[in-house]
BALUMZA-756104 format. One record per atom (N, C-alpha, C): x, y, z. Coordinates in pm, whole numbers, plus 50000, padded with zeros to 5 digits. Layout:
// BALUMZA-756104
XYZ;...
***
This chain:
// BALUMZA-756104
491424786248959;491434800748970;490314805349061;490824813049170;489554821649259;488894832149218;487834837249204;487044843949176;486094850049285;485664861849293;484474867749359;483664870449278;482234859149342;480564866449232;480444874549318;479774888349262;479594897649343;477904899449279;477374906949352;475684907549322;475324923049358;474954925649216;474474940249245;473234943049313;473344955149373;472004957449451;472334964849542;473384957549624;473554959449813;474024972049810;473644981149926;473554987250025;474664987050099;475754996750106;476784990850206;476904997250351;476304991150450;475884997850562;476494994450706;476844999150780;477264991950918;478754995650908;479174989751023;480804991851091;482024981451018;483174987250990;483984980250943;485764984650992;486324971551076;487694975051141;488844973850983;489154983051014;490434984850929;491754982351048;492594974650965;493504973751042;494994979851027;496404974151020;497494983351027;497654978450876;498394989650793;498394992650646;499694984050637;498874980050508;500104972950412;501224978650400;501214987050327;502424994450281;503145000550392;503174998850528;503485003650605;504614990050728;503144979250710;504114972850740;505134956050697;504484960350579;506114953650526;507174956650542;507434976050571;508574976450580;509294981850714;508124979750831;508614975250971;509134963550985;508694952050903;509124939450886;510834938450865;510774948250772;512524946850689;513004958250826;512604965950886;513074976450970;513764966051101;512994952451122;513254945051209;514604944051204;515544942251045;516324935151069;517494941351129;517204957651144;518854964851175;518924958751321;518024953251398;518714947451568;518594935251582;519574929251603;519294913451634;518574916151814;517734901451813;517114903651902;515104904051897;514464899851930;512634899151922;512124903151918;511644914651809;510724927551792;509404920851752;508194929551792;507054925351804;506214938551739;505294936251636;504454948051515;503274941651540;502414950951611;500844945351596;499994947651470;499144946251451;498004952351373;498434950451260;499314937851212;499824933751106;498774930250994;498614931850938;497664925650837;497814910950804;496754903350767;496924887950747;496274885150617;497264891050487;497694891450369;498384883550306;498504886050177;499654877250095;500964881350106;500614893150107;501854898350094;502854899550211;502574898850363;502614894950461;503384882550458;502844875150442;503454864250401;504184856650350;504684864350246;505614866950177;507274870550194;506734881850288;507564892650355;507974880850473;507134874650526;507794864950623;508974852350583;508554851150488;509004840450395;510364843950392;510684855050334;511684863850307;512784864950410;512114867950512;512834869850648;513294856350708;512424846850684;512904835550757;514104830550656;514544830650571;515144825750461;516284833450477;516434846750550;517704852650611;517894848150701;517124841750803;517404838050929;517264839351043;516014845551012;515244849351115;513954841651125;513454841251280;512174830751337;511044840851347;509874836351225;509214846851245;507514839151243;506774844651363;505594835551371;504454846551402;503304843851334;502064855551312;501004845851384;500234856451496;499084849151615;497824861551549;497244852251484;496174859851474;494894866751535;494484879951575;493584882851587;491874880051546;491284870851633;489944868651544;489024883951533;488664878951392;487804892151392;488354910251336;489704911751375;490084918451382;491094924551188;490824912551134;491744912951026;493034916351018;494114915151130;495174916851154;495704907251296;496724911551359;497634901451470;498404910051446;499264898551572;500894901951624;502134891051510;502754898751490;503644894551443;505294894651501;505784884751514;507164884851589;508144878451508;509644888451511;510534884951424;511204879751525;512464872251517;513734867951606;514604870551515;515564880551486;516644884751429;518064878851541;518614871651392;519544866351437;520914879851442;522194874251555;523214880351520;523754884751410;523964871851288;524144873151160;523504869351084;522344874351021;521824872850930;522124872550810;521364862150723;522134855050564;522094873750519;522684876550400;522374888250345;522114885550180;521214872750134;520834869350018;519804867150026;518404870549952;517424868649979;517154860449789;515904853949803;515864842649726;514684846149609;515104842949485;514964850249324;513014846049361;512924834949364;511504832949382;510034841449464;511084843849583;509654851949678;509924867849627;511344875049586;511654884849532;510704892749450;510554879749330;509954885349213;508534889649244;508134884849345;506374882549379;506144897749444;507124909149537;506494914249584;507344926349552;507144936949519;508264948949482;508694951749661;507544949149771;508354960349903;509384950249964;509884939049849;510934931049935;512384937349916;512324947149818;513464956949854;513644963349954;513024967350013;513394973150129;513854966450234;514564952750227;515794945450292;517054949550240;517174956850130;518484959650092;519834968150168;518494982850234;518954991150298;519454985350458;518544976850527;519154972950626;520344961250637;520364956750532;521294946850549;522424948650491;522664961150402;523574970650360;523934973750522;523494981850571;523994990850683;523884983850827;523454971150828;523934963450904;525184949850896;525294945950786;525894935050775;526844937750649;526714951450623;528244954650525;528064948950366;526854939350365;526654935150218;525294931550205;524724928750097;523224923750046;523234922749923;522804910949879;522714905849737;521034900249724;520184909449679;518874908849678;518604908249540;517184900349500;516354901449378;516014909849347;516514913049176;515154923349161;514124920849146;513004931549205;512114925949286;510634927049164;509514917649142;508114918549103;507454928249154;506124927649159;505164935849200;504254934749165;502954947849126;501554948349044;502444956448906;501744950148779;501384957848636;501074968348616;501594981748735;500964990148699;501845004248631;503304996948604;504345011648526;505315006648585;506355013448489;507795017248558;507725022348683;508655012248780;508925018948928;510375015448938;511415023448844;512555017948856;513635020048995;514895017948988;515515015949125;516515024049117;516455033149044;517805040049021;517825047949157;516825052149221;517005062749311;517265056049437;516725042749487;517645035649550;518935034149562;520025027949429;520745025549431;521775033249383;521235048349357;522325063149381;522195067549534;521235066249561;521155073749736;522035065549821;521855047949789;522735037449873;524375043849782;524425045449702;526215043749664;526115065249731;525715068949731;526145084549754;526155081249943;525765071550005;525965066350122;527335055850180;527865055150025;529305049650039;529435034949988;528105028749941;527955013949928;528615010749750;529105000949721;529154997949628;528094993949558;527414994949411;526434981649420;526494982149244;526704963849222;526284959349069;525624952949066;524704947448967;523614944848911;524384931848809;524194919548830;524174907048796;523094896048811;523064893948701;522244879248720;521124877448790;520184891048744;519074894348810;519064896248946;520414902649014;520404908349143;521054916649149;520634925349252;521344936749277;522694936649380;523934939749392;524874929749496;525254944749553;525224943449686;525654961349737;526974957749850;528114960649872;528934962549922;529054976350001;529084971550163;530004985350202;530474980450351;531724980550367;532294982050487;531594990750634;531515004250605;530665014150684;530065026050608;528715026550587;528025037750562;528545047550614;528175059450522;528665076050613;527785086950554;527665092450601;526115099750620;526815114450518;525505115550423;525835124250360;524395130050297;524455141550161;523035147850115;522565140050015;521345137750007;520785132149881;519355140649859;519835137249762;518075150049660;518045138549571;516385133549613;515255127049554;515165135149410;514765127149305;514735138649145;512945133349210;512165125549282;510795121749298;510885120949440;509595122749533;509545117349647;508735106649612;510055093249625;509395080449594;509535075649761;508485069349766;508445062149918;509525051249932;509575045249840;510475032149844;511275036249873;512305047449782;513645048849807;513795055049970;513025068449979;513145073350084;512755064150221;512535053550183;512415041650317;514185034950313;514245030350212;515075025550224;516285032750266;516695042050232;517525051250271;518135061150409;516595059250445;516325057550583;516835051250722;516405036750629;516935028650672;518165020850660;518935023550605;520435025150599;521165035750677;520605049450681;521365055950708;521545059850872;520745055650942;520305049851051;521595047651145;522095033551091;523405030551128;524615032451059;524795043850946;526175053150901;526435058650967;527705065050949;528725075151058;528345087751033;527835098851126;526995107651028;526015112451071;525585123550970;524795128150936;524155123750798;523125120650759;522325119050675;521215127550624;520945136750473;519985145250506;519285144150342;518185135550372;517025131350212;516245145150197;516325148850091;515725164650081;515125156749947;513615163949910;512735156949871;512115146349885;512085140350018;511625127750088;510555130850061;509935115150061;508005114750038;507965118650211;506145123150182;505695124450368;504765115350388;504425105550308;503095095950313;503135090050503;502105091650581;501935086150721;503085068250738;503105064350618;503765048650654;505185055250658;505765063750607;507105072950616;507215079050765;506455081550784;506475086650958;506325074551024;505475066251018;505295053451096;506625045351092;507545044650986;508895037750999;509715046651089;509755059451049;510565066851152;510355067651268;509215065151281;508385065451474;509415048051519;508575039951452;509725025151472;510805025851507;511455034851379;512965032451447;513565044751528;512815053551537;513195062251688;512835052751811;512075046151820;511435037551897;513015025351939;513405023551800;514535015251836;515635022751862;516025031651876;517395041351867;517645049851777;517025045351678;517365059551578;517345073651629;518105080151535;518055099351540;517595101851438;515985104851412;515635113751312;514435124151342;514825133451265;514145146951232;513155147551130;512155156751094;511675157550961;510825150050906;510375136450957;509875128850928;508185134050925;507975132850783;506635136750759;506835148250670;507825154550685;508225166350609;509445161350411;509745173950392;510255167950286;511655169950253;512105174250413;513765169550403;513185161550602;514555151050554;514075139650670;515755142550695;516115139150826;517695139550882;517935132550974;519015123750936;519415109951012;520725109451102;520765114751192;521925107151277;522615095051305;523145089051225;523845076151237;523905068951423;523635060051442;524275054651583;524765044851557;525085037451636;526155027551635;525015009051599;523675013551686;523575002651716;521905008851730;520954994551724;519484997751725;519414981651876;518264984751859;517444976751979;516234973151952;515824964051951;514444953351896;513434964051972;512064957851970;511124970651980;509244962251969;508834969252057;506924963552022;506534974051984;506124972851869;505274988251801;504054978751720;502974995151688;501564993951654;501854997751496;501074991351422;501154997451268;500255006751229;500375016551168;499585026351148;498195018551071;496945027651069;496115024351018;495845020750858;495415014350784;495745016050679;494675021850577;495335038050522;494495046950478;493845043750362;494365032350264;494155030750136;492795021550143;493055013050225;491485005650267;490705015150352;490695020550436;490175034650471;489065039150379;489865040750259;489335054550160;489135038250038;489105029950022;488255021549985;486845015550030;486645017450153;485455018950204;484695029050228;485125039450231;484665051650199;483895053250096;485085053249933;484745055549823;482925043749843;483765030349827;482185023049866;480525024549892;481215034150017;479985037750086;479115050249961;479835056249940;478925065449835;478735052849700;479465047349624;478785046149527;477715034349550;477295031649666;476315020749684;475005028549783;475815043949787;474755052249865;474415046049961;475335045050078;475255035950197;475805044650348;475855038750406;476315045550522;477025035350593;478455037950605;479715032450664;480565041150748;480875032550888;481935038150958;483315026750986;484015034850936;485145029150931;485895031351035;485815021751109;486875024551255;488415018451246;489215026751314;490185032051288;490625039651186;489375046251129;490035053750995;490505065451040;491725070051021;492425086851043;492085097950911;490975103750923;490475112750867;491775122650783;492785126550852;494165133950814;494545126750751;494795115350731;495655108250620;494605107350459;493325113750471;493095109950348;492015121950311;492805135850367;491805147150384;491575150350206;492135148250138;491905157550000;490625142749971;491045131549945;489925120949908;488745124649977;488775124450114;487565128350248;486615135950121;487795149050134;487305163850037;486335161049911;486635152649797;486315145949677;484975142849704;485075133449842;483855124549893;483005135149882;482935145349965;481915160050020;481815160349906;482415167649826;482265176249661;481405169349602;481225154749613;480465142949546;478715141749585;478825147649727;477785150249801;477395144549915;478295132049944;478155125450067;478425133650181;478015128350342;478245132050418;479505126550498;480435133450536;482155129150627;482195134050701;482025125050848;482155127250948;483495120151025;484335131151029;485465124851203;485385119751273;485095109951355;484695103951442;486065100051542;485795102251673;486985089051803;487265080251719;488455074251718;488605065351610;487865062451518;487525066751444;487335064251337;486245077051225;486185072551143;485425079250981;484285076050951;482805083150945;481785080650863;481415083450759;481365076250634;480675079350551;479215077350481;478545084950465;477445083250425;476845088950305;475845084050190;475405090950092;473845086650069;473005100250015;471845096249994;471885101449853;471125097849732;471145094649623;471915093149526;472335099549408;473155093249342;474185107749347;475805100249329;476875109549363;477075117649277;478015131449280;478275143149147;479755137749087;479705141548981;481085136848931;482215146948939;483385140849020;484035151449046;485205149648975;486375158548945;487855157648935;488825152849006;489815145148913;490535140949067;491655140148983;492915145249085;494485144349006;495105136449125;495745125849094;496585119049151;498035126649230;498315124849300;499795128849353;500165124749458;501985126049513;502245120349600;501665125249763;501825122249840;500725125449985;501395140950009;500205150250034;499195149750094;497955147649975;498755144549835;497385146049766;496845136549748;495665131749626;494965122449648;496125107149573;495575097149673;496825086049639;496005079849525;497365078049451;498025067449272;496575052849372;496895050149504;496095035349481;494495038449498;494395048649483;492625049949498;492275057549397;493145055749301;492495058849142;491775047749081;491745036249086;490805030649023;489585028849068;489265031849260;487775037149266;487925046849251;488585058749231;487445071449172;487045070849018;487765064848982;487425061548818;485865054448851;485225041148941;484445034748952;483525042848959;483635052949094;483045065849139;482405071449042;483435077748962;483225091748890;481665078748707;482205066348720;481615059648602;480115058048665;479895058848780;478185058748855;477465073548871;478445077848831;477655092848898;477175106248814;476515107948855;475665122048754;476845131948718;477005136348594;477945143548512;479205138848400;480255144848378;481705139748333;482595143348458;483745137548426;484825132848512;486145136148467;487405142148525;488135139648434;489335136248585;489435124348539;490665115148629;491955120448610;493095119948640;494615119548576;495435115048679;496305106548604;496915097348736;498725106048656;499145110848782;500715113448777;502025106648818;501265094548869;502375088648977;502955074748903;501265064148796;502205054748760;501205057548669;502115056148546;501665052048399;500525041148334;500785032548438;499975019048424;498655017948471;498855028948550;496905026448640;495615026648569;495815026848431;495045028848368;494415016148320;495605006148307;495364990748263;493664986848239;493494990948392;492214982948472;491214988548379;490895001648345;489835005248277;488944999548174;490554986148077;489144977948008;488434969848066;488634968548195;487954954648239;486584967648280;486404979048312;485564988348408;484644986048281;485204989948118;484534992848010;483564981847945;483914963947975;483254956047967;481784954148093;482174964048204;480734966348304;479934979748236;480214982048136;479404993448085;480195005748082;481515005848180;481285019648190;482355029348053;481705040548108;482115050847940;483105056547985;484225052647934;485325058348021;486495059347877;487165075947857;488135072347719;489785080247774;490435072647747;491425076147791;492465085947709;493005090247738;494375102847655;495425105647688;496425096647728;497635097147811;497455093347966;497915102948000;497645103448176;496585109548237;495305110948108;494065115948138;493035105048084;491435102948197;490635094848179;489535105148185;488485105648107;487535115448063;486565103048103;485725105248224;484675091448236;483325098848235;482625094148138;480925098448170;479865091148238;479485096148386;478895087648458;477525079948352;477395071248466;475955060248423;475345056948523;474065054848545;473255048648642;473575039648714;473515025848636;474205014348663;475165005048573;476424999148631;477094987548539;475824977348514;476454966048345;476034958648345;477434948648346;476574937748478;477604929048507;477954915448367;479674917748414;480224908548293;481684898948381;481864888948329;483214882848385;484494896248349;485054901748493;486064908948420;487314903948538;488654912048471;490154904348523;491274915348614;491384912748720;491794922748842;493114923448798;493404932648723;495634935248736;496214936148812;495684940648917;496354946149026;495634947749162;496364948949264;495414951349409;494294957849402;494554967449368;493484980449366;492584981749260;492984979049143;492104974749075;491234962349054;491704955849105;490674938849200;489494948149286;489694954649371;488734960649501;487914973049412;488394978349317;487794989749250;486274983749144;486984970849080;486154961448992;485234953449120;485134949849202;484084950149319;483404954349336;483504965849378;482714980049432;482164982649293;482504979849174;481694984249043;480744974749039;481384959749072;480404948449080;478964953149195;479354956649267;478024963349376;476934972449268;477794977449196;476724991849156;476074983349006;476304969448994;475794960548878;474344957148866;473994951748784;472424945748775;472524930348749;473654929848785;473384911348822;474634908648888;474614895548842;476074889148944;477944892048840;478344903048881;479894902748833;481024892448885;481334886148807;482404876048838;484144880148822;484784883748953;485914893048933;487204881248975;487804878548833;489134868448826;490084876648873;490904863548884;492304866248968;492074877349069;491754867149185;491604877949297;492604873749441;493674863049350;494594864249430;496064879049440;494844892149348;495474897949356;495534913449480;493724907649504;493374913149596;493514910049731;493484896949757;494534892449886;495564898349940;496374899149843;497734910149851;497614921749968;496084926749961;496224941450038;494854944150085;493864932950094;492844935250194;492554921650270;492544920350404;492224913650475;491194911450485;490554897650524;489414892050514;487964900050381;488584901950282;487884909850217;486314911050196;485754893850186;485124891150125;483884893250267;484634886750385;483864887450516;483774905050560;484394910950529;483554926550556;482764929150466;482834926850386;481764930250282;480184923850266;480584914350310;479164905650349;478524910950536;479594914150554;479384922050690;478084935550686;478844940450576;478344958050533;477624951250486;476704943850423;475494940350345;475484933450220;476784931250186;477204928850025;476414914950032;476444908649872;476204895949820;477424895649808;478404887649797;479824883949763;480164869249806;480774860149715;481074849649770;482554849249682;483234839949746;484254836749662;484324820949625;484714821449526;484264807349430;485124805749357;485514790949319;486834784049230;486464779449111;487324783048989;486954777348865;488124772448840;487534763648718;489204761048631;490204770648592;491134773448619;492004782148562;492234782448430;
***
């Protein structure tokens, strides 16, 4: 089992490249598949989950090879989409990553069928699929549910209205991306606007698509006949962004985060100020800086433009270091809360009440072995490990792989103590 000792004390200071967001491009990855033919996504991240997603693709039948960038925590990534691609993807790599659904929609609306896993993920709530697989059948597809797969049938998509009961990103990607190549008009009213939602639509306008709206919360799809392979950039990725951010204040440090897009994470930015740090815009990129200890602020979770479900477990970290009470509330997943006993074995005073966390700051954690559930809560239990009085030992951190690149080497970059180290499982 891998582990990060982390060592309280450090200072998190100096420059740090963020590269193109996870959640963004896994599902340029699956966007590859509506054109046969050699599309090329830079600024890929060199993740697990990445990896995964490749796995995935090659196993349909496609040649897919990642040249890494030194230094850079990302590369080029190149698919070769075949003419006919398999349209079964395989129960094993499925279960490991929830954004491997988003092959369903293209291989629905390219290849007339798809028989995909249902898919794993992080522990953090119900993220069920119903809104997928009403938006795909109100698009004309058949689809049943056997033997732990989902099987979707359709001759030709045809473009019609769908109303989101949530603007869930997943569905509204996927849907997207199906409707792309239906006969039609297509029109998602309640679409999420999160920047990786515009970044797919930029892609596939890039490849031929017709869409409108994108970023907004009705999106409108013109069906064409046919797409065309494509070299595109991946958007920045805001969630590590505003994880180094958060950072930089609770270690009262001064960090610039280059490539950070200030607009994608203006209400968090906002939080930061209210807290007392200084946020500065910068040419590519974001500074953050803080001098003494932070204010405890409020924070309600919601879908974008508000503050994001994955940077609730540092403001929880946040709000457990800092002068005052706190009152957290996460709206988006039920589960985000998990992480908090592991926060409560570092000291911190944190009581929960549904979809509300009442945290009373503290000076400092005292460091203890604690256990990462999830991506974000792996990187949140870190950054708590920083604000410790000795060495925190943070298990299963093959969960943090998942969604930060070279983690351990920026952090030792910015000033951290951090090593990563193997025990018995």
């Amino acid at each position: 089992m891998q582990c990060f000792e982390v060592t309280g004390g450090a200072r998190l200071a100096g420059r740090v490249r963020v590269t193109g967001a996870k959640n963004s491009a896994l599902k340029l990855m699956a966007a590859a598949l509506l054109a046969p033919g050699r599309s090329t996504i830079d600024e890929v991240p060199d993740i697990l989950d990445v990896a995964i997603m490749s796995e995935v693709l090659r196993r349909l039948g496609c040649g897919v090879s990642y040249e890494r960038v030194p230094g850079s925590g990302g590369g080029r990534l190149t698919i070769d989409v075949p003419d006919a691609p398999s349209t079964e993807t395989d129960y094993d790599l499925v279960r490991r990553m929830r954004a491997s659904i988003s092959v369903l929609g293209p291989l629905v609306a390219r290849c007339g069928s798809a028989r995909v896993a249902l898919p794993g993920g992080d522990a953090i709530g119900s993220r069920g699929l119903d809104m997928h697989i009403s938006g795909l059948e109100r698009l004309g597809a058949t689809i049943v549910s056997e033997h732990g797969f989902l099987v979707a049938t359709a001759p030709r998509l045809t473009g019609t209205s769908i109303w989101l009961d949530f603007p869930s990103v997943g569905a509204t990607e996927n849907l997207v991306m199906a409707a792309v190549l239906a006969t039609g008009i297509t029109v998602v009213d309640n679409a999420a606007r999160e920047p990786e939602i515009v970044d797919l639509c930029r892609m596939l306008g890039e490849m031929g698509a017709r869409i409108d709206g994108a970023g907004t919360s009705t999106i409108t799809v013109e069906g064409v006949d046919s797409l065309q392979p494509v070299e595109y950039t991946t958007v920045p990725d805001r969630i590590v962004a505003g994880t180094w951010a958060i950072g930089a204040v609770m270690t009262r440090g001064d960090v610039v985060i280059e490539r950070g897009v200030a607009e994608h994470l203006t209400v968090a930015l906002d939080k930061l100020t209210d807290a007392g740090a200084v946020v500065e815009a910068l040419p590519g990129g974001i500074r953050v800086a803080m001098e003494g200890r932070p204010r405890c602020v409020d924070v309600v979770t919601l879908p974008f433009p508000g503050f994001p479900t994955d940077l609730q477990p540092m403001a929880v970290a946040l709000a457990a270091v800092s002068t005052g009470t706190a009152l957290i509330t996460e709206n988006v997943f039920e589960g985000r809360f998990m992480f908090v006993n592991e926060l409560v074995r570092l000291g911190a005073d944190v009581r929960i009440d549904g979809h509300h966390a009442v945290v009373r700051g503290r000076e400092r954690f005292s460091s203890a072995p604690v256990l990462a559930t999830d991506i974000r809560a792996g990187a949140g239990l870190v950054l708590a490990g920083l604000c410790s009085d000795g060495v925190t030992e943070v298990q299963d951190v093959h969960h943090v792989d998942r969604g930060y690149p070279d983690f351990v080497d920026q952090l030792v970059g910015l000033g951290a103590v951090v090593r990563r180290t193997e025990r018995p499982g």
